[in-house]
C-alpha positions as a Python dict, from the first residue, in 0.01 Angstrom:
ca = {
    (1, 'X'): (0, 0, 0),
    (2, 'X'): (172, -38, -330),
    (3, 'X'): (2, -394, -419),
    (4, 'X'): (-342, -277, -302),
    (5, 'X'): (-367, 110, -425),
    (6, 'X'): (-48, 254, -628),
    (7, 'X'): (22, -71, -860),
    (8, 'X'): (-294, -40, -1039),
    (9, 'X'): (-309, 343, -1049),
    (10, 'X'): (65, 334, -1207),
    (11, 'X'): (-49, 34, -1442),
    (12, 'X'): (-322, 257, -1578),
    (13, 'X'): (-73, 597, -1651),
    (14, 'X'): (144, 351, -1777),
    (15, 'X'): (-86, 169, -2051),
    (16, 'X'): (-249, 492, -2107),
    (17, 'X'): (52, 692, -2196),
    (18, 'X'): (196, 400, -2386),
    (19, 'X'): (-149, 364, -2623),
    (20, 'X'): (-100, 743, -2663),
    (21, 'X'): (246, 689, -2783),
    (22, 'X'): (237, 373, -3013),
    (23, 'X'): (-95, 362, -3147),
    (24, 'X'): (-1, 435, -3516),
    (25, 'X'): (230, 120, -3450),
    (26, 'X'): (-24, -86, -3344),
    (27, 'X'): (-252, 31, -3651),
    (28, 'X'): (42, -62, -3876),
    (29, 'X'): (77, -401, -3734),
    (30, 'X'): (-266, -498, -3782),
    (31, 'X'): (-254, -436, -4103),
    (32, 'X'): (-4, -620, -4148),
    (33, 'X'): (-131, -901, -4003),
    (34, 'X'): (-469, -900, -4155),
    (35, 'X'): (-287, -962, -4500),
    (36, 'X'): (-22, -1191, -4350),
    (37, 'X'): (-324, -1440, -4156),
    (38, 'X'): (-467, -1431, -4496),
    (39, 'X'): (-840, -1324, -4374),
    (40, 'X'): (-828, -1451, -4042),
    (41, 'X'): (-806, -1128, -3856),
    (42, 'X'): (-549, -907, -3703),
    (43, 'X'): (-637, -952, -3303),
    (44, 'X'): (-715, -1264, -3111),
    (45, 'X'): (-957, -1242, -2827),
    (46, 'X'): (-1016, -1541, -2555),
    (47, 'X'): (-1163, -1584, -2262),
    (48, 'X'): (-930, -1603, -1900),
    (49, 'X'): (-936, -1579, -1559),
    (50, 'X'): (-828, -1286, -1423),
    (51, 'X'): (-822, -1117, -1030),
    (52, 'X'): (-1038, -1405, -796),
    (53, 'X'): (-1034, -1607, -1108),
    (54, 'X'): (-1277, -1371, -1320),
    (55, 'X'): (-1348, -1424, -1675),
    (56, 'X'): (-1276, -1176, -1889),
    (57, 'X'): (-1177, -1111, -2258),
    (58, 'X'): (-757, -1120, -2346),
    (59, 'X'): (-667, -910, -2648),
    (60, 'X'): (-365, -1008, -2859),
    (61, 'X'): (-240, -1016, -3184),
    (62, 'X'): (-313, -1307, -3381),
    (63, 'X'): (-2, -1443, -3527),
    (64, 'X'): (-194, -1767, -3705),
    (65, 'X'): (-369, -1865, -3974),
    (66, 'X'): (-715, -2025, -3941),
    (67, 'X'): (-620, -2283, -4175),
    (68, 'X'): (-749, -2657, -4155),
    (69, 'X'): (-724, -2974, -4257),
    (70, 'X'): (-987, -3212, -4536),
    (71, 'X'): (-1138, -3311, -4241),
    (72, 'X'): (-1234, -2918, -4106),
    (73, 'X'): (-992, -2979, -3834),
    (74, 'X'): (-693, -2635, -3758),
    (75, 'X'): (-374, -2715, -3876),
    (76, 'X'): (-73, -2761, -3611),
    (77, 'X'): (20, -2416, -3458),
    (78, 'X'): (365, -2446, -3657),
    (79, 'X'): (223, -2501, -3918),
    (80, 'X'): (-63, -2197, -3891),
    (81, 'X'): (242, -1982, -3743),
    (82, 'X'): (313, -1752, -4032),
    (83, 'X'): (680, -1599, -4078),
    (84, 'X'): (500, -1209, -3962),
    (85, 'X'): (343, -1409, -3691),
    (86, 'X'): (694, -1579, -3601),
    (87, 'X'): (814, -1233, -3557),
    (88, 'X'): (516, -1084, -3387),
    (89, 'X'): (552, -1319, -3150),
    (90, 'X'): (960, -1302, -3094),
    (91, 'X'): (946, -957, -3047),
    (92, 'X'): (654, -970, -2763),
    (93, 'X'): (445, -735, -3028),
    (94, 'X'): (181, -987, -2991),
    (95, 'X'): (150, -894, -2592),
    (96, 'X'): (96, -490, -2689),
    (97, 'X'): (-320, -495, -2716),
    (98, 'X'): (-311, -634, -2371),
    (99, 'X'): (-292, -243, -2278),
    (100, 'X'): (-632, -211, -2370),
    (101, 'X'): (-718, -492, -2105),
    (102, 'X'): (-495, -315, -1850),
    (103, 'X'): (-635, 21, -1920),
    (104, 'X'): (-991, -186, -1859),
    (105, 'X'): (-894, -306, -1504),
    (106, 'X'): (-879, -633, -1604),
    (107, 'X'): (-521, -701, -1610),
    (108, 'X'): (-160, -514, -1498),
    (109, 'X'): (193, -448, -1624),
    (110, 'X'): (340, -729, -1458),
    (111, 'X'): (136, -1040, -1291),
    (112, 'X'): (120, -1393, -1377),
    (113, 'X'): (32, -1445, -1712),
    (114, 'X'): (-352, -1497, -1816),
    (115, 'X'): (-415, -1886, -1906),
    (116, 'X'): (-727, -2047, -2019),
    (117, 'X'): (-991, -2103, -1843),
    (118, 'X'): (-1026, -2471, -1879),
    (119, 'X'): (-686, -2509, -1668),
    (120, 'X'): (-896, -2385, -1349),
    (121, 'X'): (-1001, -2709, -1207),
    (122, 'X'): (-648, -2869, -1280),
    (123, 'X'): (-482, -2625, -1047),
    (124, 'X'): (-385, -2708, -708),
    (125, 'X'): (-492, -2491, -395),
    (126, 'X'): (-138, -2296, -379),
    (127, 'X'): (-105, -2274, -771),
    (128, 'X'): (-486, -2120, -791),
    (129, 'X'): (-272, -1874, -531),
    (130, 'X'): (-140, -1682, -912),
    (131, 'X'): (-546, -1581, -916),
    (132, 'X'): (-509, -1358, -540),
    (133, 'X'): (-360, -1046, -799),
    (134, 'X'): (-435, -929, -1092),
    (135, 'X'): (-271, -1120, -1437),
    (136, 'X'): (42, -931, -1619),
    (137, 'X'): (140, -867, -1972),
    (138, 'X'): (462, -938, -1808),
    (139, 'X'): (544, -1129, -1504),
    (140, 'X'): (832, -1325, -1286),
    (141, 'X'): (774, -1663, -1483),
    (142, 'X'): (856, -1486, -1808),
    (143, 'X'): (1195, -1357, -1625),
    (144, 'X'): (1288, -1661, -1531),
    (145, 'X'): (1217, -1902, -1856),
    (146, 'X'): (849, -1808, -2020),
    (147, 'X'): (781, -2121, -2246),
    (148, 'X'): (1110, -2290, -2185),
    (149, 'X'): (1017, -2405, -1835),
    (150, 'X'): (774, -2651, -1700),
    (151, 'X'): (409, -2564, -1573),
    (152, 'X'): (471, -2678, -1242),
    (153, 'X'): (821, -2467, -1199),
    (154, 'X'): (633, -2116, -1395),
    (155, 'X'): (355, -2200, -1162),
    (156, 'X'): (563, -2177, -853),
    (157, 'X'): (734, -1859, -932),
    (158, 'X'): (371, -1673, -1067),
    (159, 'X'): (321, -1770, -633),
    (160, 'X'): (633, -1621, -521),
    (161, 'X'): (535, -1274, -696),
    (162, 'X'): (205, -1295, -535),
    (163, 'X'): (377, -1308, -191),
    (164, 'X'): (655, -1097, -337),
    (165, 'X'): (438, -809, -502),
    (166, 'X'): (592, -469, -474),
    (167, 'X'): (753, -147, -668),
    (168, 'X'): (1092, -311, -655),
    (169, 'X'): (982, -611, -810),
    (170, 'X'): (832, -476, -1096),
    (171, 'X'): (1107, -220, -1172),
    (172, 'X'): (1335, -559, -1183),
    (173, 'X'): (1043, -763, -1389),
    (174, 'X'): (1016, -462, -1627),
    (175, 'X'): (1414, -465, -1640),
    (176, 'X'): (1447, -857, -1749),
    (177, 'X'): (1173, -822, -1953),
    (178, 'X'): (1327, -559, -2162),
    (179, 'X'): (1654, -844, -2172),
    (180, 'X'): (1449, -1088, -2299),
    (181, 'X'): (1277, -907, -2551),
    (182, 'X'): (1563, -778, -2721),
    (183, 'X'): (1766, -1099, -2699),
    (184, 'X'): (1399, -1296, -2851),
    (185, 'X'): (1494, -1575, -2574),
    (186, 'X'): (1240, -1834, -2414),
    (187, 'X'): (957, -1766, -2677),
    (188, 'X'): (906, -2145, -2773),
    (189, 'X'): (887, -2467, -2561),
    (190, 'X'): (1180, -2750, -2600),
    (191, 'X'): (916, -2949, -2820),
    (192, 'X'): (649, -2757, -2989),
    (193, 'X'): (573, -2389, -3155),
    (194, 'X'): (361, -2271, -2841),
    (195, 'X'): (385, -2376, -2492),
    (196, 'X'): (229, -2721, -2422),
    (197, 'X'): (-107, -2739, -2251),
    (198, 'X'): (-154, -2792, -1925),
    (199, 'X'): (-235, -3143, -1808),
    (200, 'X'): (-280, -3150, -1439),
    (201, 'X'): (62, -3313, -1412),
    (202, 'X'): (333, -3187, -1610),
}
């Protein structure tokens, strides 16, 4: 009952209340960001697969430049990362717009996290499994080592809360996300700025 009726009608008091409550901090931040990206924007909107794998529009904050090289090509994330980005993104802030999308139906609280949509065919049947709910802001992967774990280990947890799904499992995801945020841990891969893409393999 909870995963098919009272998850989404709590996700949207939730995100409602919490829009309510820090919009003049989200209006602050993107100002501060549109300076900080020097002209490339405050927000960051891409295209993922949501519930059943439908597409829909993730808002974030952007957190990098659009900055490229002679040849017209973007610059390395670390090196587009600015220091306000850096911190956007430490803190989570980054993840806050996503209320919008929950608010919108098109996401929850706490899910798997949205990917891109060319990943799709690279999944296997039982990791496409992280499509049968809707996708989090939050979710048991980020609990358990966000960007600091392999695709193929944050893939098998984002299937155990799909089987897993209920009030007592978000209260604890909600919990160890709060940990995390305040202790800024598991925001960057072993080797790069931003997670690694997905491959198929790794």
């Amino acid at each position: 009952m909870y995963k098919h009726f009272f998850k989404r009608l709590c996700d949207f008091c939730l995100a409602f209340l919490a829009l309510i409550a820090i919009g003049w901090f989200l209006v602050l931040v993107a100002v501060w960001l549109h300076f900080a990206n020097k002209g490339a924007g405050a927000f960051f909107l891409q295209e993922r697969p949501g519930k059943d794998a439908k597409i829909f529009k993730v808002i974030k904050f952007k957190t990098m430049t659009d900055e490229r090289d002679a040849e017209g090509n973007l610059l390395p994330d670390e090196q587009r990362l600015t220091k306000v980005g850096r911190f956007v993104r430490s803190t989570s802030i980054d993840e806050l717009p996503q209320l919008v999308n929950v608010l919108k139906g098109d996401m929850a609280l706490i899910g798997p996290r949205p990917l891109l949509v060319q990943y799709l065919p690279l999944y296997s049947p039982e990791q496409a499994r992280r499509h049968e709910v809707r996708p989090g802001i939050t979710g048991w992967a980020q609990c358990h080592g966000r960007n600091a774990i392999s695709w193929k280990e944050k893939f098998k947890l984002d299937v155990w809360y799909v089987d897993h799904c209920t009030l007592w499992t978000d209260l604890k995801v909600i919990g160890i996300t709060i940990m995390k945020v305040l202790k800024r841990a598991d925001i960057n891969s072993a080797t790069a700025a931003t997670m690694e893409a997905f491959d198929g393999t790794n």
